[in-house]
Kinemage of the C-alpha trace (Angstrom):
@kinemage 1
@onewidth
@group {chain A} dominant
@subgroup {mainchain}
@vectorlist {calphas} color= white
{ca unk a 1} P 0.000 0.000 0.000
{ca unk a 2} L 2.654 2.712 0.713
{ca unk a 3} L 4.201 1.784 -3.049
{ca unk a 4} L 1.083 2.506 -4.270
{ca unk a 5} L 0.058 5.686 -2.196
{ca unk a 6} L 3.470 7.279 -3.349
{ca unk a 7} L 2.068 7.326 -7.230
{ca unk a 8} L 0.738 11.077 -8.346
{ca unk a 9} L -2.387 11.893 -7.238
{ca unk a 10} L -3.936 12.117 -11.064
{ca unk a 11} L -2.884 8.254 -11.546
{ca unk a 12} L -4.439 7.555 -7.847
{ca unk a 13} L -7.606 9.213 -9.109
{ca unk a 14} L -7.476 7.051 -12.325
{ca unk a 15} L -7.280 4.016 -10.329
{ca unk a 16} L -9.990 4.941 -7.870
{ca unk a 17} L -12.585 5.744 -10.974
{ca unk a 18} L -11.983 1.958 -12.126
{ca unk a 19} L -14.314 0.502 -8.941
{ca unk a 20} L -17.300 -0.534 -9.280
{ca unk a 21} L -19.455 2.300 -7.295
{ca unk a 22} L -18.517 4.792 -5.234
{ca unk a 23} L -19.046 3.357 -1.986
{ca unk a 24} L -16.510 1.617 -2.903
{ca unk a 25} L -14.551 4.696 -3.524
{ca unk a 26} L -15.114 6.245 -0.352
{ca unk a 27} L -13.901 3.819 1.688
{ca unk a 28} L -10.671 4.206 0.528
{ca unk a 29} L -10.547 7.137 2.943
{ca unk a 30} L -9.725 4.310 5.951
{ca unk a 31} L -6.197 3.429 4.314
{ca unk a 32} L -4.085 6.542 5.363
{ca unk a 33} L -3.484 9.938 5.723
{ca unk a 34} L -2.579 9.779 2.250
{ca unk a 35} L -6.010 8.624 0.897
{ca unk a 36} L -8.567 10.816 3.060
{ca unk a 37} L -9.548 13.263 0.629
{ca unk a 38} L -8.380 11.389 -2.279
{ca unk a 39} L -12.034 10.621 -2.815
{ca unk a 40} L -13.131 13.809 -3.090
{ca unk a 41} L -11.501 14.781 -6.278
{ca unk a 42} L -12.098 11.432 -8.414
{ca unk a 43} L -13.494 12.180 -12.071
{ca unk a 44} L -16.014 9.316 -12.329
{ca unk a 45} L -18.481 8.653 -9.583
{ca unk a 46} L -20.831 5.412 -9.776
{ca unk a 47} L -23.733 5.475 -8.182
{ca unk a 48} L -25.564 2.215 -7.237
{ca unk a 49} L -28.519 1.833 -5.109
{ca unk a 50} L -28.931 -1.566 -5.314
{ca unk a 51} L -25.031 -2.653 -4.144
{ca unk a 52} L -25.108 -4.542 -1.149
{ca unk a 53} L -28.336 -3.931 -0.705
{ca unk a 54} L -28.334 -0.771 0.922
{ca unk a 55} L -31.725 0.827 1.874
{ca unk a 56} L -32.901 3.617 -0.319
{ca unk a 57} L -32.917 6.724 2.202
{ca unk a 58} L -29.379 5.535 3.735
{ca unk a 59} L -28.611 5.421 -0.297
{ca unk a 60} L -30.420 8.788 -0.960
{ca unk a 61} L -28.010 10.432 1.995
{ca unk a 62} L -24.793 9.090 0.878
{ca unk a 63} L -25.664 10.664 -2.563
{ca unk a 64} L -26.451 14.088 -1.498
{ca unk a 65} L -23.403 14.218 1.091
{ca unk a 66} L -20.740 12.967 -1.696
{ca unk a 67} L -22.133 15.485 -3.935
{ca unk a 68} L -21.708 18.249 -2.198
{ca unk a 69} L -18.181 17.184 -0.554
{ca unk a 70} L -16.893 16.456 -4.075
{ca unk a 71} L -14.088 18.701 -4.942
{ca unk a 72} L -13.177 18.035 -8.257
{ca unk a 73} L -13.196 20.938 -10.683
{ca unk a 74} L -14.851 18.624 -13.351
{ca unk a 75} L -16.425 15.578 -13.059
{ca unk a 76} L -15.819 13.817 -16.103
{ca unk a 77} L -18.606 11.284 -15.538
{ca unk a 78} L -21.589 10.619 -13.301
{ca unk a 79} L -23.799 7.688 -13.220
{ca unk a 80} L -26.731 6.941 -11.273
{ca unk a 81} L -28.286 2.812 -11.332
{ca unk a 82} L -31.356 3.544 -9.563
{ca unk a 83} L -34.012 1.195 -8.372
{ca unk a 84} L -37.757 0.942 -7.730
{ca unk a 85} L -38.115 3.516 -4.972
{ca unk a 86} L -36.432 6.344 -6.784
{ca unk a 87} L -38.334 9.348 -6.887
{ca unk a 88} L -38.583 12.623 -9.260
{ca unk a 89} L -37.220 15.030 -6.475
{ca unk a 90} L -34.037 13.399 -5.629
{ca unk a 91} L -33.349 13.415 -8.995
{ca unk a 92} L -34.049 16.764 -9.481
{ca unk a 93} L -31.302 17.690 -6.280
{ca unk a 94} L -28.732 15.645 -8.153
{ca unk a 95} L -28.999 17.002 -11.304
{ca unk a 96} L -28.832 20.608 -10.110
{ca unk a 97} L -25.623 19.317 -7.679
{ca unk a 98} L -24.480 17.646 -11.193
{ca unk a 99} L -24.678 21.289 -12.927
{ca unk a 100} L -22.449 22.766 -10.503
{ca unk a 101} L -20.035 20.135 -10.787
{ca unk a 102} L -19.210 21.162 -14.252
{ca unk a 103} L -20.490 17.410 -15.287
{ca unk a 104} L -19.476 15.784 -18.692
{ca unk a 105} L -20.799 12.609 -18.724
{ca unk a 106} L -24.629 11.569 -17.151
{ca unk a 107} L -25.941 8.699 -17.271
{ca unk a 108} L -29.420 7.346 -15.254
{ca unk a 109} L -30.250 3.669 -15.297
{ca unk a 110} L -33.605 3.200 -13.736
{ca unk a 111} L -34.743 -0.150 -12.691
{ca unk a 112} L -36.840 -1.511 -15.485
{ca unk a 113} L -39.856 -2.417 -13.115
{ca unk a 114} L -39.742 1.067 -12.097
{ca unk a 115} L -41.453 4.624 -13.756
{ca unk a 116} L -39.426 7.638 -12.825
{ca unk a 117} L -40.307 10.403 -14.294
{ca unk a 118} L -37.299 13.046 -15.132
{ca unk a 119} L -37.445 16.929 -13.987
{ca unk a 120} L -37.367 19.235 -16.349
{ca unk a 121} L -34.364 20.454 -14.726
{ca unk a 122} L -32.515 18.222 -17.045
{ca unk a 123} L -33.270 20.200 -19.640
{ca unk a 124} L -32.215 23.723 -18.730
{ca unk a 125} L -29.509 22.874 -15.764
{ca unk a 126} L -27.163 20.794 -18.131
{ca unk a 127} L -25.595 23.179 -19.945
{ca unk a 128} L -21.874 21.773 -19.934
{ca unk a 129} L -23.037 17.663 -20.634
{ca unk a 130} L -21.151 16.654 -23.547
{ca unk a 131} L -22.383 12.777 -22.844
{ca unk a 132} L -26.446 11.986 -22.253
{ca unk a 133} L -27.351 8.256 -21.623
{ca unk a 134} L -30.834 7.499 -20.535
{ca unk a 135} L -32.425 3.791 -19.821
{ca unk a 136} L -35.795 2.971 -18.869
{ca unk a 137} L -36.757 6.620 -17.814
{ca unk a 138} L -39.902 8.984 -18.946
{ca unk a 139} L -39.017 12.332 -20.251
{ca unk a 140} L -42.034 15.048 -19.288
{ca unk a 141} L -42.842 17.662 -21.393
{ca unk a 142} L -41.271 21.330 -21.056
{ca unk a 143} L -42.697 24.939 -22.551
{ca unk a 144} L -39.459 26.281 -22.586
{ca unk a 145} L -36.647 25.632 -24.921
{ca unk a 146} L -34.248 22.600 -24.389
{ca unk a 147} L -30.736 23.448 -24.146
{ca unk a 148} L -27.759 21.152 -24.780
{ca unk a 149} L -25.237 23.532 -26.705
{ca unk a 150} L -22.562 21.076 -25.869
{ca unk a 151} L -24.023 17.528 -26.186
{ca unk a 152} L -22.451 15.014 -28.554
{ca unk a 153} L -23.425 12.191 -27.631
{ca unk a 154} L -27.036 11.140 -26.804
{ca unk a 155} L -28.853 7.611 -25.744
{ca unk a 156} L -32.272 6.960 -25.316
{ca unk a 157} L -32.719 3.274 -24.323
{ca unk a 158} L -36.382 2.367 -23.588
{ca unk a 159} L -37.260 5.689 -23.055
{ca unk a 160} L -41.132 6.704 -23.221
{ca unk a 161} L -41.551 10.275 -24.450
{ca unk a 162} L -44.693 13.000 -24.276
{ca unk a 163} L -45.143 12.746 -28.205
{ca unk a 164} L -43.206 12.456 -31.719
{ca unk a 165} L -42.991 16.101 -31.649
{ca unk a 166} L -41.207 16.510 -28.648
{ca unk a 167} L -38.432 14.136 -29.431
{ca unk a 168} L -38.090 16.313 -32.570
{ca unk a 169} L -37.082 18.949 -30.488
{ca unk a 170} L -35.161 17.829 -28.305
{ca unk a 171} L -32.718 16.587 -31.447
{ca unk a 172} L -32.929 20.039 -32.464
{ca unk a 173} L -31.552 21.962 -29.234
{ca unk a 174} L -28.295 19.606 -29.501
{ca unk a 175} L -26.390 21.335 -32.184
{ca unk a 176} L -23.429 19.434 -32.188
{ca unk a 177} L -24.667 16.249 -31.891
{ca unk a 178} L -22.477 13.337 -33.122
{ca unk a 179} L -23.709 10.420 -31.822
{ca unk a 180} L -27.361 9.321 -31.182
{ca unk a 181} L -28.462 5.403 -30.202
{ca unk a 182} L -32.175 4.747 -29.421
{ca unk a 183} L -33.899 1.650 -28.710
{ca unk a 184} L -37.430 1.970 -29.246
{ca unk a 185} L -39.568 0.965 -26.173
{ca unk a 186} L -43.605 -1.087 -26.267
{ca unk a 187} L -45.554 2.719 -25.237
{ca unk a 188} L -43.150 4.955 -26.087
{ca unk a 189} L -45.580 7.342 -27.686
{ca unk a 190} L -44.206 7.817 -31.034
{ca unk a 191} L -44.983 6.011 -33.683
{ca unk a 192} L -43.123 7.998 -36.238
{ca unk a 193} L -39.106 8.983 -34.637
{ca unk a 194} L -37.570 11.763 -36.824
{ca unk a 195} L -33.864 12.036 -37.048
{ca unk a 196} L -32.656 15.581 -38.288
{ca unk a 197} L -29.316 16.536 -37.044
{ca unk a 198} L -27.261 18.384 -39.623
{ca unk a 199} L -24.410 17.282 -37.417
{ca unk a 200} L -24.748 13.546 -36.787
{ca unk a 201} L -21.947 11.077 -37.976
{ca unk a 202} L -23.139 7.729 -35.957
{ca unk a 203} L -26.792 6.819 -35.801
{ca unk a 204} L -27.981 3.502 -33.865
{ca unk a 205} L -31.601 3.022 -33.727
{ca unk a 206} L -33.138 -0.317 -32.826
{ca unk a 207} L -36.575 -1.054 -32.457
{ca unk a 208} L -38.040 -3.894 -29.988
{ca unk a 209} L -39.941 -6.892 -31.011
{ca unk a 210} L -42.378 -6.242 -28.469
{ca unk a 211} L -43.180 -3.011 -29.751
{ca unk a 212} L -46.800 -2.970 -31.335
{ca unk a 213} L -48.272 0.122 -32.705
{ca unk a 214} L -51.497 0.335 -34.632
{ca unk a 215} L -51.179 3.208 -36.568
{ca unk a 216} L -48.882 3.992 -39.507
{ca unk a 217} L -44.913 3.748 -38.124
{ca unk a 218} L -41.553 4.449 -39.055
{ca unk a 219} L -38.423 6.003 -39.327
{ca unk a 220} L -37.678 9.747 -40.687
{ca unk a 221} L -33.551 9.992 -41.232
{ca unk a 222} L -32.229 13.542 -42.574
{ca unk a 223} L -28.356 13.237 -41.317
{ca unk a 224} L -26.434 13.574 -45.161
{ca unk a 225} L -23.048 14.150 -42.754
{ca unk a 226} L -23.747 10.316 -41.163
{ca unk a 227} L -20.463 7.658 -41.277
{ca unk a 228} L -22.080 4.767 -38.920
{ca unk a 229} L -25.882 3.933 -39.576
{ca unk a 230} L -27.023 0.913 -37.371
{ca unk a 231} L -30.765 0.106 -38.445
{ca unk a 232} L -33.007 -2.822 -36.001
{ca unk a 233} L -36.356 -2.654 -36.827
{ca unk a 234} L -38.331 -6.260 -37.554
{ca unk a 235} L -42.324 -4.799 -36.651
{ca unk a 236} L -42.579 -3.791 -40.646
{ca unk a 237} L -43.507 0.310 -41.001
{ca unk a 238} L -41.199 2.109 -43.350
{ca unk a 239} L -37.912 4.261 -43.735
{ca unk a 240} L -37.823 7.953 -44.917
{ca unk a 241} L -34.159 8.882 -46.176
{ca unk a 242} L -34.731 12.655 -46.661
{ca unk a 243} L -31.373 13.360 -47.775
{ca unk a 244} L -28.744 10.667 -49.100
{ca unk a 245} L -25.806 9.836 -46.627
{ca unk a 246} L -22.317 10.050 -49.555
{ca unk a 247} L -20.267 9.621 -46.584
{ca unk a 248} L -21.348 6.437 -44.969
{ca unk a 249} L -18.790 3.800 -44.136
{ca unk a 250} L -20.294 1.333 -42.071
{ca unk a 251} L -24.069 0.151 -42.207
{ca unk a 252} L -25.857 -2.861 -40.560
{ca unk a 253} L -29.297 -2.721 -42.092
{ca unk a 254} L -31.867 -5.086 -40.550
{ca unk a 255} L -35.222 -4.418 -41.624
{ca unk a 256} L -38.237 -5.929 -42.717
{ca unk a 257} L -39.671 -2.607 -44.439
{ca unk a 258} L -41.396 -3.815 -47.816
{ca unk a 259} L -39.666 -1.324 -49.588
{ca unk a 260} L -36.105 -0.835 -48.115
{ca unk a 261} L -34.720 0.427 -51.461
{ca unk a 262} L -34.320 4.322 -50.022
{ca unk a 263} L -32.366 3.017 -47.487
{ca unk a 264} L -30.012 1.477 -50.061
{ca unk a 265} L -29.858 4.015 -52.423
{ca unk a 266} L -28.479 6.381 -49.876
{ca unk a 267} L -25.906 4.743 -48.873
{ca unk a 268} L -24.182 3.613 -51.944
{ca unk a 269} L -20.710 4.867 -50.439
{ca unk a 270} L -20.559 2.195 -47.841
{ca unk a 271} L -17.587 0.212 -47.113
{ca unk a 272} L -18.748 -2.317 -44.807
{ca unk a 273} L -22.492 -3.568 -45.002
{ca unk a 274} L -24.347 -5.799 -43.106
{ca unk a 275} L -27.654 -6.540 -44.285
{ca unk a 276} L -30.878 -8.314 -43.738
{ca unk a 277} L -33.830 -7.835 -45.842
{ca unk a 278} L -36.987 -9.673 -46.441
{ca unk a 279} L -36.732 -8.735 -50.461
{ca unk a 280} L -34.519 -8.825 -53.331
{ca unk a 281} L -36.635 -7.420 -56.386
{ca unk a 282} L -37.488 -4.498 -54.324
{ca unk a 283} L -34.116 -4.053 -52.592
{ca unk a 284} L -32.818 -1.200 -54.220
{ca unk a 285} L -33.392 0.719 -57.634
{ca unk a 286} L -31.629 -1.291 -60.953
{ca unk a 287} L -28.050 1.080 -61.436
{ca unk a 288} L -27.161 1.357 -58.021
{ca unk a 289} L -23.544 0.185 -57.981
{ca unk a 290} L -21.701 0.347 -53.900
{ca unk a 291} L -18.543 1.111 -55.557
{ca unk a 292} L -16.680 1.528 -52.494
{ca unk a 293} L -17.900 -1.724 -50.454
{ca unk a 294} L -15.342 -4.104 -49.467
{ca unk a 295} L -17.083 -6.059 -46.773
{ca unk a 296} L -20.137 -7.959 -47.100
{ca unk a 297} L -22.457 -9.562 -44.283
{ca unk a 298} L -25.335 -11.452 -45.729
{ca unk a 299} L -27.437 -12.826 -42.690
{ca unk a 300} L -29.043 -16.156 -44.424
{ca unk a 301} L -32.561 -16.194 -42.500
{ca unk a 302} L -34.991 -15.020 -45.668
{ca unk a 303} L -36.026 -17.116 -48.256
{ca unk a 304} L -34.962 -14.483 -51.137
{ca unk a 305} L -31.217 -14.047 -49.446
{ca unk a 306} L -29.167 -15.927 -52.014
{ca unk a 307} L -31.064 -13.707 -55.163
{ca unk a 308} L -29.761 -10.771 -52.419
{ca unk a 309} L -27.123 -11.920 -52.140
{ca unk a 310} L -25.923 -12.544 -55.672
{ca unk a 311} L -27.626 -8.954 -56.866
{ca unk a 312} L -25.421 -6.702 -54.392
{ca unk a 313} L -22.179 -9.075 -55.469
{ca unk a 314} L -23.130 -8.394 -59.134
{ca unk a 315} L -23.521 -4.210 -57.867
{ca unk a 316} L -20.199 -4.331 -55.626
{ca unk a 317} L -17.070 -4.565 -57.850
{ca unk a 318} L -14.582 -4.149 -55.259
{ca unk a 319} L -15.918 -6.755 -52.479
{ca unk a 320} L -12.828 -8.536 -50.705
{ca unk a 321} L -14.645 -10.236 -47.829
{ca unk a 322} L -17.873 -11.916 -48.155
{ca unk a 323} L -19.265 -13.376 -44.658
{ca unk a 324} L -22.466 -15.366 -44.349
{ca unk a 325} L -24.365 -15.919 -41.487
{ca unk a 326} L -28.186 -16.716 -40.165
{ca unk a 327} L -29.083 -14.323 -37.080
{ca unk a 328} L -32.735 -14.849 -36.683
{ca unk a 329} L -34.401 -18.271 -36.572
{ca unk a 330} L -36.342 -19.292 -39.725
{ca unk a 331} L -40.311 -19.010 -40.001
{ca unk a 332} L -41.619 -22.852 -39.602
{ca unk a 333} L -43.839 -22.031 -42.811
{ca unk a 334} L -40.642 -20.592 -44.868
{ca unk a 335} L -40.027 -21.940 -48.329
{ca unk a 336} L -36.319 -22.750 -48.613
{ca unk a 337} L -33.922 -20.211 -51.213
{ca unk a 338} L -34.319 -20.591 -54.750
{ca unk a 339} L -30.700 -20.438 -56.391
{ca unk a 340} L -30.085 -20.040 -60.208
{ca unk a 341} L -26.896 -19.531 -61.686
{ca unk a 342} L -26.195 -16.061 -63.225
{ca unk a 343} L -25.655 -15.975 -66.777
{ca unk a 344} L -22.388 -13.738 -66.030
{ca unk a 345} L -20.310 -13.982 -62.953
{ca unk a 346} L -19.712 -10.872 -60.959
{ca unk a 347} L -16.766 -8.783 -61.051
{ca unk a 348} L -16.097 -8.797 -57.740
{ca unk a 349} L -15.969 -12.467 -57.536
{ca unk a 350} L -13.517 -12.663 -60.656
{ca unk a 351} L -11.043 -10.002 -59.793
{ca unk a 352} L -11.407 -9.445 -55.672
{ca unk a 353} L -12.700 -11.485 -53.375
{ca unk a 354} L -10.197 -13.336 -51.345
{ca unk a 355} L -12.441 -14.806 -48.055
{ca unk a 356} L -15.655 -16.395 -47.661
{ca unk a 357} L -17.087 -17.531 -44.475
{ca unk a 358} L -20.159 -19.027 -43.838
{ca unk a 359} L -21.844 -19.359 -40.254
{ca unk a 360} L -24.714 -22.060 -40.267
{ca unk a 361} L -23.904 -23.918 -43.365
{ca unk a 362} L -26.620 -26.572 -43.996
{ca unk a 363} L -25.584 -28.012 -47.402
{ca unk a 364} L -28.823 -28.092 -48.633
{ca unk a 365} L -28.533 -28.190 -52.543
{ca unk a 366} L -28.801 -24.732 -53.227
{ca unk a 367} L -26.214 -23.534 -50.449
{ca unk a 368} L -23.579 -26.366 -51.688
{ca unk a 369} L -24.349 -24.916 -55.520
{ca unk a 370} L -23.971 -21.155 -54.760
{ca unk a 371} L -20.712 -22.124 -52.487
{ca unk a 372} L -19.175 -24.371 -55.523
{ca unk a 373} L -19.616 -21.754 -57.874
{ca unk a 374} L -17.428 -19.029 -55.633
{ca unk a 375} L -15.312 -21.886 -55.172
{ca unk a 376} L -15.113 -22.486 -59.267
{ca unk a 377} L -15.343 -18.712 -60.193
{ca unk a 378} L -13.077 -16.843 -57.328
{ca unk a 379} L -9.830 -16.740 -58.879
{ca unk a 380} L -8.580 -14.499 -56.198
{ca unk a 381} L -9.769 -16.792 -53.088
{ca unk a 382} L -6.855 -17.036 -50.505
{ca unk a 383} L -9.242 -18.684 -48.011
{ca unk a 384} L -12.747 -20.081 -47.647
{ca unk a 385} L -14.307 -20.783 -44.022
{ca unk a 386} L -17.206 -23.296 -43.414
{ca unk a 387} L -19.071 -23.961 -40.245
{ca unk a 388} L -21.701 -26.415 -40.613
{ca unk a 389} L -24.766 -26.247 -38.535
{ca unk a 390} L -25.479 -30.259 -38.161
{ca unk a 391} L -25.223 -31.811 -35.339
{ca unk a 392} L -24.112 -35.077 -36.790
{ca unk a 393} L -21.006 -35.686 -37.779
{ca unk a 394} L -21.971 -37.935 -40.611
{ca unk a 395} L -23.793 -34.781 -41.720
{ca unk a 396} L -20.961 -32.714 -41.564
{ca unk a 397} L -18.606 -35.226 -43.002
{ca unk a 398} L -20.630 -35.305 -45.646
{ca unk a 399} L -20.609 -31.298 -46.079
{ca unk a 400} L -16.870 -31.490 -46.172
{ca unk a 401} L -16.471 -34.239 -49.035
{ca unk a 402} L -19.558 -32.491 -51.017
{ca unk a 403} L -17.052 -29.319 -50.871
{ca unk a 404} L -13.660 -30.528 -50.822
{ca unk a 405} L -13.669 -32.302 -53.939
{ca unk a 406} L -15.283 -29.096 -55.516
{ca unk a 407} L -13.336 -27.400 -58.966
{ca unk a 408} L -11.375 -24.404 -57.463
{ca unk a 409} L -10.281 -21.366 -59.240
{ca unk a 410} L -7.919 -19.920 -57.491
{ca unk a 411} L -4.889 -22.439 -56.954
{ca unk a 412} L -3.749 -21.318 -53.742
{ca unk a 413} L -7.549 -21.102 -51.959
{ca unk a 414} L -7.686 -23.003 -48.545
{ca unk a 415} L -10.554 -24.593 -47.716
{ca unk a 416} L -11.172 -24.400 -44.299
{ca unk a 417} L -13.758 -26.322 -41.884
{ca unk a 418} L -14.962 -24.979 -38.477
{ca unk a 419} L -16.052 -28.346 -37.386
{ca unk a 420} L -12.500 -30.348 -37.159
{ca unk a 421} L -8.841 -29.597 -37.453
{ca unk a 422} L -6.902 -29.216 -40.348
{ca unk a 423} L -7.763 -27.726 -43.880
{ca unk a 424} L -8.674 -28.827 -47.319
């Protein structure tokens, strides 16, 4: 211990923000002379009303008295995991203590069983937050203006809100917003969530199973400076692009919108796609070429993914890295892919594409046709990757001799299998 109290104070205050709440924190204070007030100048402070189940007014003390002890002249984060008996006021008093410690960082976990309602203090008494995470909270309605001149990033995770409209303006009183995730909520109140920020480069927005709305529902995106777009949303509705996105890199787009093809269209610069859709006629507008993409993820759970599949390979001319992969379980009633050789073979396939790997291989005849005619076709295949999904290793044997004894373009291709040692 005295090797470790003679390290500077900033490392000391480092090591103290790395436990896991902050009565944890403060009794450090016991140690030494040394550590007494260390406490009081940490930059992250955890919160945590359930640890050690503590009761909630002993909890509610502790709070308030570390708050207003804390001497740090900026509190680079502050996060509250608060349980059932939380209330509105205390709340309020920490958010206002929060202000005054120059705060950078908030985040407020609320016990999922629970319904806290936030002040509208949080609004108007944030001023310096440059990080906003919110979980299972309901936001009340304000007159006044919101006011987050500094926020960049923003979550909303099972958050219920007073309406579409005001979730509209909240986005619009964060003008430098960067980074926005949302996970839509069952009676959240808005059936349609709009997305304009002119400054947004990373958008996550995920939309539970669970949720059920009646009326018309969707999505309205208007970010054209977006890199990251990270689309969940399997409950049908639609996607409004308003403006296309040329400087998207990565997308993961897993929808089952009847008409996705806006979504495509827009983001035609990608570089790294993952993508599940229930359509391949309607994908995305004949012409569309994603001249830049270089990684493909294909998830394998749709009866139209292999037409998908071998449309975007036919539109991507640069591809290097093809993965495949099923991520939802298959409808009971689901017909099983239809695969027909193209009459050309794709450029990508000729001229780039060194990997394939393929999660959930079945070797139905279809899959073991498409796979043999990468294998025959992909003159620049350095390495192909197989994991079958039987359970039986006769199966899977099988699999492996079906494939092995495949034609293969590209001379120096390993074939490699998931299921046992070695390669083909």
């Amino acid at each position: 211990m005295d090797r470790i109290s003679e390290l500077p104070d900033e490392l000391l205050f480092r090591v103290l923000s790395l436990l896991p709440s902050a009565k944890d924190v403060v009794a450090t204070m016991v140690l030494s002379k040394r550590w007494q007030f260390l406490w009081m100048f940490v930059p992250k402070i955890v919160f945590d009303d359930s640890y050690q189940d503590i009761d909630y007014a002993r909890f509610s003390r502790f709070v308030d008295r570390s708050l207003i002890l804390h001497k740090a002249p900026i509190l680079e984060t502050l996060h509250f995991k608060l349980g059932k008996t939380c209330g509105a006021s205390d709340i309020h008093v920490w958010i206002r203590a929060a202000d005054k410690c120059c705060v950078r960082e908030l985040v407020i976990e609320i016990d999922t069983s629970s319904i806290v309602i936030l002040p509208r203090s949080l609004y108007t008494e944030c001023s310096m937050l440059v990080t906003l995470k919110l979980k299972n909270t309901i936001l009340v309605d304000v007159s006044s203006s919101v006011s987050f001149p500094s926020l960049k990033t923003l979550g909303l995770l099972s958050v219920k809100y007073p309406s579409g409209d005001f979730v509209q303006r909240l986005l619009s009183n964060c003008p430098v917003l960067k980074d926005l995730r949302v996970e839509q909520c069952p009676g959240d109140n808005v059936n349609i969530f709009t997305v304009k920020v002119a400054s947004l480069k990373s958008l996550c927005l995920h939309t539970s199973n669970d949720r059920v709305v009646e009326d018309a529902h969707g999505l309205v995106i208007d970010a054209p400076c977006l890199e990251w777009l990270d689309l969940l949303d399997n409950t049908g509705g639609f996607c409004i692009i308003e403006n296309n996105m040329p400087n998207i890199v990565n997308a993961h787009i897993d929808v089952t919108y009847s008409l996705p093809g806006k979504i495509m269209t827009s983001i035609t610069s990608v570089e790294r796609l993952d993508l599940c859709l229930l359509t391949s006629k309607d994908a995305y507008p004949v012409g569309s070429i994603f001249c830049r993409l270089v990684y493909l993820k294909i998830c394998t759970c749709e009866t139209e993914w292999l037409n998908l599949l071998m449309r975007v390979l036919g539109d991507s001319p640069k591809l290097r890295a093809l993965r495949l992969e099923r991520y939802h379980a298959c409808r009971a009633s689901q017909s099983r892919p239809y695969w027909s050789e193209p009459s050309s073979v794709p450029e990508c396939v000729l001229s780039n594409l060194e990997t394939l790997e393929w999660e959930d291989y079945e070797g139905t005849e279809e899959e073991k046709e498409m796979a043999a005619f990468i294998l025959r076709n992909g003159s620049c295949l350095k390495k192909v990757t197989i994991n079958p999904i039987s359970t039986s290793l006769l199966k899977k044997l099988e699999m492996i001799k079906d494939l092995s004894f495949s034609p293969r373009s590209s001379p120096t291709c390993r074939l490699s299998f998931d299921c046992c040692e070695g390669d083909q």
